[in-house]
N, C-alpha and C positions, 0 to 999 in steps of 0.2 A: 737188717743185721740180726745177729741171733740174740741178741738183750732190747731190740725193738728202734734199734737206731733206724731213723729214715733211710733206707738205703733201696735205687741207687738217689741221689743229690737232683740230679736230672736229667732229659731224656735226648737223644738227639734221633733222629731219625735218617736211616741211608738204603737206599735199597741194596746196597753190597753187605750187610746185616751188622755186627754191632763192631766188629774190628774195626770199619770204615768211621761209624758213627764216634769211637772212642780218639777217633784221630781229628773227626770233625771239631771235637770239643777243644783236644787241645790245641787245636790253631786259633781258635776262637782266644783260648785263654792268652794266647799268645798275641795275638792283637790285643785285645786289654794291658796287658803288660806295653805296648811297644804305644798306646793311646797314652797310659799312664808318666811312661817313664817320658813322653814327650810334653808332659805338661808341667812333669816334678820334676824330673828330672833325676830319677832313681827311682826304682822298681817298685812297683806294689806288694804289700805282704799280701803271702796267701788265702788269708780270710778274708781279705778286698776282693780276689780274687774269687770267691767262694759265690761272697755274698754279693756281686753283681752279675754274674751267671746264674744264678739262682732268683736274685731281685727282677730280671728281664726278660727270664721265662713266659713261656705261657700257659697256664692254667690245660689240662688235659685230664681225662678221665670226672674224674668226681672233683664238686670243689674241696682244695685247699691239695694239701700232700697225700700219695700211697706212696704201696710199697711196688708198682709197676713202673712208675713216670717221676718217682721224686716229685720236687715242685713243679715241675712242669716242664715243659721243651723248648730247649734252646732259642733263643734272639739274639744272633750277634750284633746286628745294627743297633737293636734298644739296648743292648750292654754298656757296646763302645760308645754310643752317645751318652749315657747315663756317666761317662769317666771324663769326657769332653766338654760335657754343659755343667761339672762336678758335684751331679748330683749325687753326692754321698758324704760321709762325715765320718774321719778315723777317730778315737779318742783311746784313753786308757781309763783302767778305773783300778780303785786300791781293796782288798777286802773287806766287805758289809761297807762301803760306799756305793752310796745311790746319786743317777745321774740325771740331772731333765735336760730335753733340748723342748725348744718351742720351734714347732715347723706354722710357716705363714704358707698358706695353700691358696692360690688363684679363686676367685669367686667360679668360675667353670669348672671346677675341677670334678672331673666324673669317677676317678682310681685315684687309688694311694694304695703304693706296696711298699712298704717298709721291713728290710733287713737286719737283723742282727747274726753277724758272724763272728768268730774269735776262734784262733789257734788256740786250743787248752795242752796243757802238759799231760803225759801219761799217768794213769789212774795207776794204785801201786798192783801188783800181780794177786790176782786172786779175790779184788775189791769188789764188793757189789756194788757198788757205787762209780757209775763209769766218767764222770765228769771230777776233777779238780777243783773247776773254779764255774759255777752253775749260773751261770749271767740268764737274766728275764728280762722281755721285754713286754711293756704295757704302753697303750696309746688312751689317754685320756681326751674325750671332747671337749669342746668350750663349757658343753651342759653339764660336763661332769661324769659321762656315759665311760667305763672302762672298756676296750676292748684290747682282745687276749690274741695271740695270733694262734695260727693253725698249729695245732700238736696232734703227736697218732702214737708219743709215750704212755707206754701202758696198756698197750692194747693187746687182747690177747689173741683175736681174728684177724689176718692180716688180710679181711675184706673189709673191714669194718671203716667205715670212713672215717676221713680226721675230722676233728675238733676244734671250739676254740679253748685251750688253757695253758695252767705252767705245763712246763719239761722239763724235764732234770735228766736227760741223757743226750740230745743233740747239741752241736755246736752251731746249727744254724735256726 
């Protein structure tokens, strides 16, 4: 986007070019929802939404996000299982509140892809400042090791591959 938001989110691939692929996605979304709503039994918000199409993806081009592939390309099997074995966690949080969860991870465990998504309110007109409510997320080891997820905030090559640090203009 043109203040450096990750855009597009993700990528889906169709040989009928990208009308097809935009239809792809939203059926995909639409299973998620219909996974969802049969386990809750009322709809998923959008950033559930967001952040398991995006958490399910697969890695393409460079690691982490561009600005070609988003985070990567579509998995609807790994999504909708990801809604069915409930691997994900809604919560809310109040301003300058901070949150920890502690994930217990299988001795085998080869990946760990962790999302944070949120619907934010609109920025007021004319803001340099494109977020409202600027939520970070960090993953700490047992040893103490911070890790930062992928950002490509700030960048002013839009070849230039992502990184790991804060953001302060994405929602995902």
């Amino acid at each position: 986007a043109f203040d450096g938001r990750i855009k597009p989110d993700i990528a889906a691939y169709s040989q009928f070019g990208t009308s097809n692929a935009a239809a792809l996605v939203s059926g995909i979304a639409a299973l998620l929802q219909q996974a969802y709503l049969q386990q809750a039994g009322y709809y998923p918000t959008s950033a559930l939404l967001r952040a398991g199409l995006v958490n399910s993806a697969h890695d393409v081009e460079t690691p982490g996000p561009d600005y070609q592939t988003g985070y990567g390309a579509v998995d609807a099997l790994h999504a909708v299982e990801m809604i069915k074995n409930n691997q994900f966690r809604e919560d809310s949080i109040l301003p300058g509140e901070t949150k920890q969860h502690q994930l217990v991870l299988p001795q085998n465990a080869a990946r760990l892809s962790v999302t944070l998504a949120w619907s934010d309110h609109p920025a007021a007109a004319g803001s340099k400042v494109p977020l409202v409510h600027d939520l970070d997320l960090r993953l700490v080891s047992p040893a103490g090791d911070t890790i930062y997820p992928w950002t490509m905030a700030g960048l002013s090559d839009l070849a230039e591959p992502a990184y790991r640090g804060g953001d302060s203009i994405n929602t995902l």
